[in-house]
C-alpha positions in Angstrom: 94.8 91.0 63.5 93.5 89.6 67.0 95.3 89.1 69.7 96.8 85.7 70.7 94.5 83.7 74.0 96.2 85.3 77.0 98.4 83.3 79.2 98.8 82.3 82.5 101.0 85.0 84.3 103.1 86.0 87.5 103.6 90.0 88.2 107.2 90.2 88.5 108.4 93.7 88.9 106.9 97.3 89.1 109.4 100.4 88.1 107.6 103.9 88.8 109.4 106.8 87.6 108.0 110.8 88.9 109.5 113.8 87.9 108.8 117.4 88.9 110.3 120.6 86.9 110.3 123.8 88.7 110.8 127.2 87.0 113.0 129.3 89.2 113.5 133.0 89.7 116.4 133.3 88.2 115.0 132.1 85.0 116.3 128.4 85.0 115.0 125.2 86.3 114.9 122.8 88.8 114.3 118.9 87.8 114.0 116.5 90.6 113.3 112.9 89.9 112.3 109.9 91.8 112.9 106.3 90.6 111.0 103.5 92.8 111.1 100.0 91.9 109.3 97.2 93.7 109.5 93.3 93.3 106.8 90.9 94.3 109.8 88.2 94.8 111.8 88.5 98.7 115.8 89.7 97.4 119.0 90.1 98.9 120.0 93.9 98.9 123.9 94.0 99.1 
C-alpha cells in the first residue's frame, strides 16, 4: 500500500535517551542512563 501525500509539518519535540552498562570487578554491573529532551517551543520550567 503507498503511503499517504506527506503533510505540512512543525518539529515539536526531540527526546534522546543514552545508556552505558559497565561490567564491574566484582562480577555485577553498573547501568548509568541519561534522558535529554529538547523543545523547539520557548517553556516555563517551574
Amino acid at each position: 500500500m503507498p503511503l499517504s501525500s506527506p503533510q505540512p509539518r512543525e518539529h515539536f519535540h526531540t527526546r534522546t535517551i543514552d545508556c552505558k552498562g559497565y561490567r564491574r570487578d566484582d562480577g555485577l554491573w553498573d547501568i548509568e542512563g541519561h534522558l535529554e529532551d529538547n523543545k523547539s517551543y520557548g517553556y516555563e520550567n517551574n
